[in-house]
C-alpha positions in Angstrom: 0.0 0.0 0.0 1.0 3.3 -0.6 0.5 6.4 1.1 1.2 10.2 1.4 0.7 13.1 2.9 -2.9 15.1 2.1 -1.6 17.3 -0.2 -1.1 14.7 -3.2 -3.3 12.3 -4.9 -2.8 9.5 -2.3 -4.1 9.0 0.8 -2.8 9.5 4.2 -1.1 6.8 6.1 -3.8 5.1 9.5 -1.1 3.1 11.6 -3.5 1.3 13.7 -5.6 0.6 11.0 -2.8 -0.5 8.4 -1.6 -3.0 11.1 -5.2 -4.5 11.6 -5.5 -4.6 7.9 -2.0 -6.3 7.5 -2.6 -9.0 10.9 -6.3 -9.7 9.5 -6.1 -10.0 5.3 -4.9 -12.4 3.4 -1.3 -11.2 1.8 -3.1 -10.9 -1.6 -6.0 -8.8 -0.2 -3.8 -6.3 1.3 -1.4 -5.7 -1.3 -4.5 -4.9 -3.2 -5.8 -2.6 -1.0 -5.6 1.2 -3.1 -6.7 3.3 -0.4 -8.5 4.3 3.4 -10.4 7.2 4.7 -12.9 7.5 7.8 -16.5 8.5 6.5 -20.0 8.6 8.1 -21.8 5.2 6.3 -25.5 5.3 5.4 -27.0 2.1 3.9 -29.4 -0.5 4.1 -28.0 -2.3 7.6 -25.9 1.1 8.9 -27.2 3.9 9.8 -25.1 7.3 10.1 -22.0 5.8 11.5 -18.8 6.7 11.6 -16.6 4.1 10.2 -13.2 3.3 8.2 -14.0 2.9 4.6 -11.5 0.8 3.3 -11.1 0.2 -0.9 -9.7 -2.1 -2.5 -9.6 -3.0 -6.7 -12.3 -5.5 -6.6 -14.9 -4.5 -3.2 -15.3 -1.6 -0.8 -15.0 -3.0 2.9 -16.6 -1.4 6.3 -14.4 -1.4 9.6 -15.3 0.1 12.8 -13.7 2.9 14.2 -11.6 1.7 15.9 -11.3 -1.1 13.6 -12.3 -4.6 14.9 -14.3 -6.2 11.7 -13.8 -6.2 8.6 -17.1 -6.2 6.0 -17.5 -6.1 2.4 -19.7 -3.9 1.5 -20.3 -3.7 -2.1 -18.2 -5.6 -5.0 -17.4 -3.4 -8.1 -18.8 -6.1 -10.4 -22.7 -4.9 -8.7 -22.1 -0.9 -8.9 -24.4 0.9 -11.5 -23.0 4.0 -10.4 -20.9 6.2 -8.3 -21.3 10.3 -8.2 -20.9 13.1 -6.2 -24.0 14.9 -4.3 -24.3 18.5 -3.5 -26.1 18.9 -0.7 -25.7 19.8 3.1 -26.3 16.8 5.5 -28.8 17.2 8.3 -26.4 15.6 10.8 -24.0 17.5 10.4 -23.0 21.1 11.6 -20.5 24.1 11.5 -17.8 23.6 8.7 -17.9 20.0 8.7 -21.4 20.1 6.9 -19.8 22.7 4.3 -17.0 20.5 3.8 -18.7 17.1 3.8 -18.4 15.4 0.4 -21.3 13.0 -0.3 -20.9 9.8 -2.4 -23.5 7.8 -3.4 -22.6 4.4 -4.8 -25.6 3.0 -6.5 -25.4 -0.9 -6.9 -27.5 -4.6 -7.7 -28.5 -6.5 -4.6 -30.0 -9.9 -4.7 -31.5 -9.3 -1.3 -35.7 -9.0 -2.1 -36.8 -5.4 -1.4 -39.0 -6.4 1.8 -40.2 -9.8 3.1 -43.2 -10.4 0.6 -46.0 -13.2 2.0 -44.8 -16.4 0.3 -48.4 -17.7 -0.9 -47.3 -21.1 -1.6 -46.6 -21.7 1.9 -48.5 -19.6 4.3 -50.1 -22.5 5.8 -46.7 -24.3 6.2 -45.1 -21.2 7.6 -48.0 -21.3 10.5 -47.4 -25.0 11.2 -43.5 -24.6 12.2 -42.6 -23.5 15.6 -41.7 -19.9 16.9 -38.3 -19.3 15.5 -35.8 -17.7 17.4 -34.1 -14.0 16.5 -32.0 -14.1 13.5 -28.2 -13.5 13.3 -28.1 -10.0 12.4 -26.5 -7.8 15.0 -27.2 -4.9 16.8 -25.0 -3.0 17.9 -25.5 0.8 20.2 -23.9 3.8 18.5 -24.2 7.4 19.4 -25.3 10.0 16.9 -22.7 12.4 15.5 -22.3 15.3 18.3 -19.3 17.2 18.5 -17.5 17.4 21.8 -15.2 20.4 22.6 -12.4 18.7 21.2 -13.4 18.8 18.1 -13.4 14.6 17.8 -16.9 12.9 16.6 -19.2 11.1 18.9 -22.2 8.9 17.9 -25.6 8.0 18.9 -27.8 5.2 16.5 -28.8 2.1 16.9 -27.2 0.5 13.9 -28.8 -3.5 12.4 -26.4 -4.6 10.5 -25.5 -8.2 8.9 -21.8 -9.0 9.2 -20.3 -10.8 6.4 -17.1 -11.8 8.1 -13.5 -12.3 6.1 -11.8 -15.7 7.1 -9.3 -14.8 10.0 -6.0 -15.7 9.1 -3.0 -14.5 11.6 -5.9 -12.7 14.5 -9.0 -13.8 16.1 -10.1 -10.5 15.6 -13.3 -11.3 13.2 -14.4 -14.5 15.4 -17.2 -17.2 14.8 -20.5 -16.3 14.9 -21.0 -20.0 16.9 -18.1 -19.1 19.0 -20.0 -15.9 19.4 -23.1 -18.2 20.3 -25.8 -16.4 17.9 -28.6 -18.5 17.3 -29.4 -19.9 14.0 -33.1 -20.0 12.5 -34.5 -23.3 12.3 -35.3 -24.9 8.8 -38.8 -26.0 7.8 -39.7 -29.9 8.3 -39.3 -31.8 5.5 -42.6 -33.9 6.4 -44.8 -30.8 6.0 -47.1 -31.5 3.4 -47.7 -28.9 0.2 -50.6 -26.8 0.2 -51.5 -27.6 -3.3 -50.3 -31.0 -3.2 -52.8 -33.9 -4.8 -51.6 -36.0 -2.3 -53.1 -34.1 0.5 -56.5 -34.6 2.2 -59.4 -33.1 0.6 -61.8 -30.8 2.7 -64.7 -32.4 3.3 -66.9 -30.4 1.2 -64.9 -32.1 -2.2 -65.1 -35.3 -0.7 -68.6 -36.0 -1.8 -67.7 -34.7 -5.4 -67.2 -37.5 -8.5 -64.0 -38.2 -10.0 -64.8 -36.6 -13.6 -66.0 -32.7 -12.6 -63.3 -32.8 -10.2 -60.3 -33.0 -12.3 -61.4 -29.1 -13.1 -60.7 -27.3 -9.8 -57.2 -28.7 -9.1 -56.2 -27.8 -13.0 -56.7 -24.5 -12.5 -55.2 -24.7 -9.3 -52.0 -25.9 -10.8 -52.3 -23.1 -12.8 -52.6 -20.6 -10.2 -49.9 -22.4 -8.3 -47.7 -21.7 -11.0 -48.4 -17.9 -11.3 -47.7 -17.2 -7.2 -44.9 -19.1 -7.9 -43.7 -16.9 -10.6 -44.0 -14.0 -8.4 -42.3 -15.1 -5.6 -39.8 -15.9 -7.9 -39.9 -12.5 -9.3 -39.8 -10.8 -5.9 -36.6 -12.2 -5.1 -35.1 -10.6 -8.3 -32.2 -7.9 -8.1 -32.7 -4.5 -7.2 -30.6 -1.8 -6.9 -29.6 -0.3 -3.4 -27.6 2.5 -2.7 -24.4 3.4 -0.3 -24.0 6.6 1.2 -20.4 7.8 2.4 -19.9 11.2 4.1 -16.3 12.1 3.5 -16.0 15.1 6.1 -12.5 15.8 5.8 -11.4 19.0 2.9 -8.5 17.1 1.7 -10.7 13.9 0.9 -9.6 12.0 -2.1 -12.6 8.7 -1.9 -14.6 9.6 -4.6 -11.3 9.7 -6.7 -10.2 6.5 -5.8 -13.5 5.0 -6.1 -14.0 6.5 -9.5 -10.7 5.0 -10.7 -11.3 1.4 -9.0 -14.2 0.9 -10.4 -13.3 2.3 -14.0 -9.8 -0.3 -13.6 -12.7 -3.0 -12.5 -15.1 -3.0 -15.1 -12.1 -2.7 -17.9 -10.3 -5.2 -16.2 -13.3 -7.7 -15.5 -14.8 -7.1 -19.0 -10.9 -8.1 -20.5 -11.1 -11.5 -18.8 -13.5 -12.6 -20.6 -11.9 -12.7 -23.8 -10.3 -16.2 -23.7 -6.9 -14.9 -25.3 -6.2 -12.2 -22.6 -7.5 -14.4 -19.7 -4.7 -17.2 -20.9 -2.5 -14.3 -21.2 -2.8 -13.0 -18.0 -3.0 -16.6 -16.4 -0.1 -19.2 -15.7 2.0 -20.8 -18.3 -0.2 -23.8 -17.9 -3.4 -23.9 -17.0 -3.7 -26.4 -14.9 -0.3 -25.3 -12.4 -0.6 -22.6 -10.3 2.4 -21.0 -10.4 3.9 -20.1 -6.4 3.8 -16.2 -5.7 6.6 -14.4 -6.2 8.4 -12.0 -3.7 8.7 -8.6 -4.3 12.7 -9.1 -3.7 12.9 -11.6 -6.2 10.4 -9.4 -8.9 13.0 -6.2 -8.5 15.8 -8.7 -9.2 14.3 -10.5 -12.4 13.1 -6.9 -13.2 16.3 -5.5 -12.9 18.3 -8.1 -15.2 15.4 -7.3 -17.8 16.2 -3.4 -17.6 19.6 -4.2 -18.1 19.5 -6.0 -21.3 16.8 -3.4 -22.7 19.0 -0.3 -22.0 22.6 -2.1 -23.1 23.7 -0.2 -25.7 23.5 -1.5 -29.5 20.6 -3.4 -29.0 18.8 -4.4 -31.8 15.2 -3.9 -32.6 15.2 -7.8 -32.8 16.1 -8.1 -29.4 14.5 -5.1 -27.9 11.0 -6.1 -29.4 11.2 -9.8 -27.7 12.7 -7.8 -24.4 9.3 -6.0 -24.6 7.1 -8.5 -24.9 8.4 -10.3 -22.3 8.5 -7.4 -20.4 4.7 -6.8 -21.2 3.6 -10.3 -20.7 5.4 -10.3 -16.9 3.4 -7.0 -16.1 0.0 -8.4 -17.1 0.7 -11.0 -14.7 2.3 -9.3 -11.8 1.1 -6.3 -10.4 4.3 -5.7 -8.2 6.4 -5.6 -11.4 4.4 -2.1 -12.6 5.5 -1.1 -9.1 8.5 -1.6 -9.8 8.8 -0.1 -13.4 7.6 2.9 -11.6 10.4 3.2 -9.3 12.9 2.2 -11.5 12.7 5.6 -14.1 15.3 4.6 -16.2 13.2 1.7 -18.2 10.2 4.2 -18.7 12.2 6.9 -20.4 13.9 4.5 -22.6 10.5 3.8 -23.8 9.3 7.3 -24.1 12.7 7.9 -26.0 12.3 4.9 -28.5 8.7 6.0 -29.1 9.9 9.7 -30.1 12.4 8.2 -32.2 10.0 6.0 -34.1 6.8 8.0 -34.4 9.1 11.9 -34.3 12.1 11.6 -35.9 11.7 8.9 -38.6 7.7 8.9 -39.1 6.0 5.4 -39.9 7.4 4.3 -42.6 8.1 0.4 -42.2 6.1 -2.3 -40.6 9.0 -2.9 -38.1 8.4 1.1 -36.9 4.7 0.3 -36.1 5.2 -3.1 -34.8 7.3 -1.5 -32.0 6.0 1.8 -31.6 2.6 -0.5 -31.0 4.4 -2.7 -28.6 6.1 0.7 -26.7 2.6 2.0 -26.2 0.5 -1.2 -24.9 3.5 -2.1 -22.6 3.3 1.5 -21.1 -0.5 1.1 -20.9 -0.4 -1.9 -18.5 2.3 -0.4 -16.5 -0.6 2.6 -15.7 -3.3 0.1 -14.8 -3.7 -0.3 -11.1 -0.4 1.9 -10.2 -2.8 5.0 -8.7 -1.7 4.6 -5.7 2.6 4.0 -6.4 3.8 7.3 -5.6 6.4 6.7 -7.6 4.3 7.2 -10.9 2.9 10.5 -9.6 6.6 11.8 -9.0 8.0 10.6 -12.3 5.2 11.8 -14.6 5.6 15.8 -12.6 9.3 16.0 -12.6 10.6 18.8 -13.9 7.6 20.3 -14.9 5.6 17.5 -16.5 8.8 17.1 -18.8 8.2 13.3 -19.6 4.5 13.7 -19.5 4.8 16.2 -22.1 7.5 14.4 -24.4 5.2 11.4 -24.0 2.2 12.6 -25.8 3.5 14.7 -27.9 4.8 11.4 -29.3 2.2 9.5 -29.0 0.3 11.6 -31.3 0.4 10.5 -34.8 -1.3 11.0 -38.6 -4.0 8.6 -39.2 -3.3 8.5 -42.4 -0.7 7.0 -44.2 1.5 9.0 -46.8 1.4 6.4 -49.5 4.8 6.4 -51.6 4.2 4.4 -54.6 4.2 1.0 -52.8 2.9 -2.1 -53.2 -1.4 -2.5 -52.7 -1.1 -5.0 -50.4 2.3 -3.1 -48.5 -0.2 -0.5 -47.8 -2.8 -2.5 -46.5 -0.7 -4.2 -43.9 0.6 -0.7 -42.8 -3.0 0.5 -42.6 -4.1 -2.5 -40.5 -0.5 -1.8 -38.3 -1.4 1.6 -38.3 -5.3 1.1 -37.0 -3.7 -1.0 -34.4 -1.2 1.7 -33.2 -4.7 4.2 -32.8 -5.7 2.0 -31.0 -3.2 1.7 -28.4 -2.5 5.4 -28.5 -6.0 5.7 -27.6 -6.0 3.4 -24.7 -2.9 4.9 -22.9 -4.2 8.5 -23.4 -7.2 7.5 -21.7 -4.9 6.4 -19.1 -3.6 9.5 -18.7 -6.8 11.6 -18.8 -7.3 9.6 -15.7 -5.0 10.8 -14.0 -5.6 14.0 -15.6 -9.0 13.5 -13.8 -7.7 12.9 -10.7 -5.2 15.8 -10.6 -8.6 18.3 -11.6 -10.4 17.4 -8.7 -7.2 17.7 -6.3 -5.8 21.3 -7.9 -7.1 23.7 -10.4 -8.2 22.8 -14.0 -5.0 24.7 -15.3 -2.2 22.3 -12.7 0.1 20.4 -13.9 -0.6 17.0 -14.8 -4.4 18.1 -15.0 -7.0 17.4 -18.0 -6.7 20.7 -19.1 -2.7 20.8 -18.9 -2.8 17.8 -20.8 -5.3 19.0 -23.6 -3.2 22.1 -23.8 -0.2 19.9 -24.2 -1.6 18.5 -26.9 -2.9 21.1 -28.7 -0.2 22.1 -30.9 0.7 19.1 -32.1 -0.2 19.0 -36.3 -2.0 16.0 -35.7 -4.0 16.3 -33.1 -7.3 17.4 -35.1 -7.3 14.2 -37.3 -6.3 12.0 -34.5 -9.7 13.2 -32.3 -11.2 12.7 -35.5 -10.5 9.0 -35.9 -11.6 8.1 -32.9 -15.0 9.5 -33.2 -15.6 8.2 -36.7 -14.6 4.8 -35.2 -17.2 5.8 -32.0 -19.7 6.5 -35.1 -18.7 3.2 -36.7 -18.8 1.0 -34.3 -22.8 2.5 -32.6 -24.3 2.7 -35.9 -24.2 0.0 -37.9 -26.6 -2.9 -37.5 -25.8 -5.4 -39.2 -22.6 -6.0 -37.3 -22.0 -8.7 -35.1 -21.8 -7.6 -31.0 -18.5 -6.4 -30.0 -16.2 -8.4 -28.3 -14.9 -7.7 -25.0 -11.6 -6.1 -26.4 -13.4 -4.1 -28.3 -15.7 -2.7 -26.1 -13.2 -2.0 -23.8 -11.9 0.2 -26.5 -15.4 2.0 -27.4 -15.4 2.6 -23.8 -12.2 3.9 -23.8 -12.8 6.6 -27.0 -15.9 7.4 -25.3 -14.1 8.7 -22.5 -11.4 10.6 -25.1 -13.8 12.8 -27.1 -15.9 13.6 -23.3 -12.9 14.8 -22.0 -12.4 16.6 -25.1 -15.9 18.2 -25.5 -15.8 18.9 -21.5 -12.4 20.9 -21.8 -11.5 22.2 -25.4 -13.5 25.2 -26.8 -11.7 24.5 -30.6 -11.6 20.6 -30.3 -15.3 20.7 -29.4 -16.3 23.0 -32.4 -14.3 20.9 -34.7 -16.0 17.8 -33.2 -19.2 19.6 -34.1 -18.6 20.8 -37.4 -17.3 17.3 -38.7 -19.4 14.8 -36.9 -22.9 17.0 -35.8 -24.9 15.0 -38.6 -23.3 11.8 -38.3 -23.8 11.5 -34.5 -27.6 12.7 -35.4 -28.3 10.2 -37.9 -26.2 7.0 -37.2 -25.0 6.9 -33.3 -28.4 5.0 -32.2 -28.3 4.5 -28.2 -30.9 1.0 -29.4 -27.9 0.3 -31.9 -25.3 0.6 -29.1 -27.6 -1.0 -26.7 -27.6 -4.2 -28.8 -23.5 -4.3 -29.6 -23.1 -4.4 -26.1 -23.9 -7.6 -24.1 -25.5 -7.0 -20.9 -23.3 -9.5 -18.9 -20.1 -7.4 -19.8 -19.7 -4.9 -16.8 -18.9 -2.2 -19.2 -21.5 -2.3 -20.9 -24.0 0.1 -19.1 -21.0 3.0 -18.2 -20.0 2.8 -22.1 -24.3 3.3 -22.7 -24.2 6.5 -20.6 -20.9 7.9 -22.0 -22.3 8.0 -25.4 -25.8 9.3 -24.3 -23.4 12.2 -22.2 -21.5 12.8 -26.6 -24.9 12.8 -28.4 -26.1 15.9 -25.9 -22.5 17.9 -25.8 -22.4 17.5 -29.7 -26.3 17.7 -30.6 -27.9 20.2 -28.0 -25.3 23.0 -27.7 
């Protein structure tokens, strides 16, 4: 985990808590954890509490204050949504209500709205004993008072349902049988169905012959099957909602959130493509490979980095050093920690990438192959690294130096300045080339990101910001046509029909331009008018939120944000 003081993009260090986190997580779980912050909690089971809310890149976990529990609240893979609210709390006073940030995380729960009467077995339900109180626990907190020294105190009684992570190296989250809560008894099996043939007949249809009889219990089969149905139905998902109160000015939750859930979804809807899950798996499928130290990563990363910066390497070598290199880092997160803190690899790459796409323009296959490599290896060594302060340090040195050298390079002519070549030469640049976009556009979403992040922390005009970034990138020749191929493939890929639904790569990607042209409509006056004077009529007549309703699968988790990202275009670009 990695922490820093409140005046950066990282969150500030909890010793008691980091050591209860560390003694009661699994190793895997806590190297995983991105960030920490005390909040007032509002949900289904908690009820204005002032509690640790603790994020990871999969779930958002509840812990007392002072921490004794851990609970997961909400997993990433249920969240609909997560936004800011601007309103003053009622329980809150003075500055803290001024300050407070409020974040509602909207989200799926299989848990049935309220306990509707099960029809099919009322009568059953009367014949079983008086069960005894369930397992949910209550436990006495005061309401939020402020005493003179400026510390919170609380007041509420609080219900809440405990879902407790196996204790591995502290019997701090114990049993609930060791605890001795009772458990609700089951139904006996003996009990007979209300609608059952089998059962006895009230007298009244005893008298009644075989042949008019056969009528009543048909229809109420039939009826026995609807109430079925909607019991069935009543136990469908809903959504819920989880309020955190963020009451400190320096607060950077929502921030973190934002960006675990956007790494979640992209990351969740990757693995299931089968070629990046093997990719991103073991060698063989059915070993598990042991894990790997972080000693022994920074040594096998370090004999990497030397081969890739010994001088005279060919492009030979350094394009199988780089995929290696790539193929590690998808596997390992501690490796992009690494490449973080060890600068030297990561402005090799920026350097080779200028060199490639600056200084020689794409001329050869080989050029693009590499550039293309360059970029997606520099791409997964941003995913997941929010948190390496490292990353944050290296990218603002010196101004934003690298930052800026890195996409201006990145930055490149869509099309290709044909030079009397060969028909199908020019076709396999074009396809190298439309690959390249493609990874351009996915690391410069990565660092609009953090662009993001550094917009909500400083002005819109710091360094490292969207709008720094934007500016950055505004006098590059390019820059115009570049935007403009990634909205025509936005208008490609929502419009037609007839296509088959996109793959999980590629709506990863759709996802990913989405995000592009919003930031650029959000925070460029002349990229936003030439948006508008090129593509107005196109996104009015062939970007179809039904059409990009239907490429998207509803079981990919990025399905739904990508849906509301393009609704958010068509308005910026049709209604202003």
């Amino acid at each position: 985990m990695a922490r820093s003081g409140s005046g950066s993009l990282l969150s500030r260090r909890n010793i008691k808590l980091d050591s209860f986190l560390k003694r009661n997580t699994e190793r895997s779980l806590y190297d995983r954890i991105r960030a920490y912050e005390p909040c007032v909690v509002i949900s289904e089971t908690v009820n204005k509490v002032y509690m640790h809310v603790v994020l990871s890149d999969e779930r958002v976990y509840l812990a007392e204050y002072p921490p004794r529990t851990l609970t997961a609240a909400v997993s990433f893979r249920r969240v609909r949504d997560i936004e800011l609210v601007n309103d003053l709390p009622d329980f809150l006073r003075g500055k803290d209500r001024e300050l407070c940030q409020h974040i509602r995380i909207t989200y799926v729960t299989e848990k049935p709205a309220s306990k509707g009467r099960d029809w099919l077995r009322r009568d059953r339900r009367d014949e079983l004993p008086p069960t005894v109180p369930s397992s949910r626990r209550t436990s006495h907190c005061p309401t939020i008072t402020h005493t003179s020294e400026g510390k919170y105190q609380m007041s509420c009684e609080v219900t809440e349902e405990v879902h407790m992570l196996k204790p591995t190296r502290s019997a701090s989250c114990p049993n609930p049988e060791t605890l001795g809560l009772p458990r609700v008894p089951h139904p006996p099996s003996t009990t007979p169905s209300v609608y059952s043939p089998t059962s006895p007949r009230p007298p009244s249809d005893q008298g009644l012959k075989s042949a008019p009889d056969q009528v009543p219990w048909r229809i109420s089969s039939v009826l026995s099957r609807l109430l079925r149905r909607d019991c069935e139905d009543s136990r469908q998902e809903r959504e819920a909602e989880l309020h955190l109160y963020a009451v400190s000015q320096t607060s950077r939750l929502y921030l973190h959130l934002q960006s675990s859930w956007n790494s979640f979804i992209i990351r969740a809807t990757l693995l299931l493509d089968p070629l990046y899950r093997r990719r991103c798996s073991a060698l063989s499928p059915g070993k598990q490979l042991p894990a790997i130290s972080w000693e022994r990563t920074a040594h096998l990363f370090g004999q990497l980095s030397s081969e890739l910066l010994q001088d005279g390497i060919s492009v030979e070598s350094l394009y199988l050093l780089l995929q290696e290199l790539r193929t590690a880092a998808h596997r390992n997160c501690a490796l992009r920690r690494v490449f973080w803190r060890s600068s030297e690899v990561c402005v090799f790459l920026v350097q080779t990438l200028e060199e490639s796409m600056l200084l020689s323009g794409v001329d050869t296959a080989d050029q693009l192959l590499l550039s293309t490599l360059i970029v997606q290896t520099l791409c997964i060594m941003f995913r997941e690294t929010e948190v390496e302060p490292a990353r944050l340090n290296l990218l603002s040195a010196k101004k934003g130096a690298l930052a800026s050298r890195l996409l201006l390079a990145l930055i490149c002519d869509p099309e290709l300045q044909m030079q009397n070549r060969g028909s199908l030469i020019d076709c396999e640049l074009q396809t190298l080339l439309a690959e390249y976009l493609d990874a351009a556009c996915s690391l410069l979403f990565e660092l609009l990101l953090l662009g993001h992040e550094a917009s909500r922390c400083f002005s819109a005009d710091n360094l490292l910001s969207v709008g720094w970034i934007l500016r950055v990138l505004q006098p590059h020749p390019h820059l115009a046509s570049f935007i403009g191929y990634q909205a025509q493939q936005v208008v490609l890929v929502s419009s037609d029909p007839q296509e088959s639904v996109l793959s999980p790569v590629q709506s990863v990607l759709l996802f990913q331009r989405c995000r592009l042209l919003l930031a650029c409509l959000q925070n460029s006056s002349q990229l936003t008018e030439q948006l508008r004077a090129h593509f107005r009529e196109e996104f009015r007549y062939f970007v179809k939120l039904s059409c990009a309703e239907e490429k998207l699968p509803a079981h990919y988790p990025i399905s739904q944000p990508t849906l509301r990202l393009v609704e958010q275009i068509l308005t910026l670009i049709l209604h202003r």
